[in-house]
C-alpha positions as CSV (number, residue, x, y, z in Angstrom):
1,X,22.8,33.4,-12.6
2,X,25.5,30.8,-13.9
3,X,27.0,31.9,-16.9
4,X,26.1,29.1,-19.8
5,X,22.4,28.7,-20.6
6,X,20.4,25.7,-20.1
7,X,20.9,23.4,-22.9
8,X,17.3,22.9,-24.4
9,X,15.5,19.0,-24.9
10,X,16.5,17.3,-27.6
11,X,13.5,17.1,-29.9
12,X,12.6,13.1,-30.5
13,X,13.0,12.0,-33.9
14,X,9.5,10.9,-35.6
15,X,9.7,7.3,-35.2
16,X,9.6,8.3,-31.3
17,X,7.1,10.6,-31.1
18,X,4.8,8.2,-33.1
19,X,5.8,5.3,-30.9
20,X,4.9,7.2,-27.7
21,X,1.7,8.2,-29.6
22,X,1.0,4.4,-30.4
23,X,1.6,3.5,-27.0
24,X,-0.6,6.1,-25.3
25,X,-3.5,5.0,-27.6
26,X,-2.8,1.5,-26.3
27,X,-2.9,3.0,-23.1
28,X,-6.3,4.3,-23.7
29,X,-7.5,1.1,-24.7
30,X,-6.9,-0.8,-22.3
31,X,-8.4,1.8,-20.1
32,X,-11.5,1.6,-21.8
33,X,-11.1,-2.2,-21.8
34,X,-11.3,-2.6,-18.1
35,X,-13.8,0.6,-17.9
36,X,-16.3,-1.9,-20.3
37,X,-15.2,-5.1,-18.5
38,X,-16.1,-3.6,-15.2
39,X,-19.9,-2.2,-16.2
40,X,-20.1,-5.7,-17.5
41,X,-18.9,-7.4,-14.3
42,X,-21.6,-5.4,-12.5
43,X,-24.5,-6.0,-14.9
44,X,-24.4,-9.5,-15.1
45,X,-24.6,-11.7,-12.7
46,X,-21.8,-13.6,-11.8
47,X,-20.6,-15.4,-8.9
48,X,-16.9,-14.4,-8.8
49,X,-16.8,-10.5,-9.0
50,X,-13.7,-10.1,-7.2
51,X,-11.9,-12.1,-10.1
52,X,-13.9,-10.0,-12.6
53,X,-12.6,-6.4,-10.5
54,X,-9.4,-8.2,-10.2
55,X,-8.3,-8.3,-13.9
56,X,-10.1,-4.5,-14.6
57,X,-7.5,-3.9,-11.7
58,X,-4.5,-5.4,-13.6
59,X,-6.2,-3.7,-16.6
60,X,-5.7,-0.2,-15.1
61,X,-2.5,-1.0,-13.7
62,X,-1.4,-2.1,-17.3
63,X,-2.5,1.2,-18.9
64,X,-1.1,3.2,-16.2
65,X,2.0,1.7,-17.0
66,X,1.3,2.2,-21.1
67,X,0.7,5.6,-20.1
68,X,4.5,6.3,-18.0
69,X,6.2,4.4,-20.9
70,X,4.6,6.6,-23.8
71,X,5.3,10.0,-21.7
72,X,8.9,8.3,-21.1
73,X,9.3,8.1,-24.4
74,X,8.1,11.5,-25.9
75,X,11.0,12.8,-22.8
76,X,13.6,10.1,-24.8
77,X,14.2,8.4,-22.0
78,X,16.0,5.1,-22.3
79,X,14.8,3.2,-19.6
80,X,11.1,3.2,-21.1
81,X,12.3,1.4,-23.9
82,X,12.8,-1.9,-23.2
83,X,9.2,-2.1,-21.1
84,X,7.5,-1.3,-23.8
85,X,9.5,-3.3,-26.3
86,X,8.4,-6.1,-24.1
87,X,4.9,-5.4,-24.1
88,X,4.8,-5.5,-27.6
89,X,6.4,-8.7,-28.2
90,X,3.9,-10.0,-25.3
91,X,1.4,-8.5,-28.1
92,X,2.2,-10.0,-30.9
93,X,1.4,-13.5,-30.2
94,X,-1.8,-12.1,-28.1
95,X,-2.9,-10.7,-31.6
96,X,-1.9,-13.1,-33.9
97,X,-3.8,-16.5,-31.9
98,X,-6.8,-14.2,-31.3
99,X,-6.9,-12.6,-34.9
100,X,-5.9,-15.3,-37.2
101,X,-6.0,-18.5,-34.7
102,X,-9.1,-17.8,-33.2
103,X,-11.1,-15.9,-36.2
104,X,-11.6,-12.4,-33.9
105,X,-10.1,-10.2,-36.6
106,X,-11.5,-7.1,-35.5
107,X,-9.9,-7.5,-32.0
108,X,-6.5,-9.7,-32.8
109,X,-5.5,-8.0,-35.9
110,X,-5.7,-4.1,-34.9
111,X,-3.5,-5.4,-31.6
112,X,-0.6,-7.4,-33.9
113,X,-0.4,-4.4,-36.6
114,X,0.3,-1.9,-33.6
115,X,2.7,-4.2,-31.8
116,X,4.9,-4.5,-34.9
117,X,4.4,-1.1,-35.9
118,X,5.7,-0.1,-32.6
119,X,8.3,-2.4,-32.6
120,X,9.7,-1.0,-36.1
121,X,9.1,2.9,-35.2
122,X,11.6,1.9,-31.9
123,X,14.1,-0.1,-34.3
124,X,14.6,2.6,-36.4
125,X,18.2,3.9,-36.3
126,X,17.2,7.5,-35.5
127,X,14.8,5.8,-32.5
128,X,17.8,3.8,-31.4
129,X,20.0,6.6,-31.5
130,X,18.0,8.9,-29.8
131,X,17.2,6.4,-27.1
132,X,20.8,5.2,-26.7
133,X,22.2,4.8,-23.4
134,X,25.5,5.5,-24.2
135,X,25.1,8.5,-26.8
């Protein structure tokens, strides 16, 4: 039994945890996303059904990636920053042109207000701090 006990995880600060919350929910929607694209690929008729099971594919794959990021996050570790940081300035212009540009508030505007609230929660200076490399 060594002689000094195991130091116990650091506790993320709130701005993480909620970030990692944010993200897993973005996670979830996306899965649900390519779980309603798919039944729709299936029920009507369509000619190119591999390029409809192609993007719920990259769908899945996008919110199985959501998914390690948020848990990587909630663990405070640094490498699942910058993913996710990147996915939610990909976001923003997503949300904004369909939201505002193209009049689909109810889709656009939910996705930019969760990108930018994501983005702040992870610039906060007790999220950066926690999630420093070099701490």
């Amino acid at each position: 039994m060594p002689d000094t006990a195991a130091e116990p995880a650091a506790s993320p600060p709130s701005g993480v945890r909620a970030a990692a919350a944010l993200v897993l929910l973005e996670a979830a929607a996306l899965a649900v996303a390519a779980a309603v694209l798919l039944v729709l690929a299936f029920v009507h008729t369509t000619t190119r059904l591999w390029a409809a099971v192609a993007i719920v594919g990259f769908a899945l794959l996008g919110a199985a990636v959501l998914a390690l990021c948020a848990r990587g996050l909630a663990q405070l570790r640094p490498s699942a920053r910058s993913p996710v940081i990147l996915v939610q300035l990909l976001a923003v212009p997503v949300g904004y042109s369909l939201g505002i540009q193209a009049g689909r508030a109810l889709i656009g505007v939910p996705i930019l207000l969760l990108a930018i609230t994501v983005l702040v929660l992870l610039m906060l200076p007790s999220s950066r701090q926690a999630l420093d490399r070099f701490g």
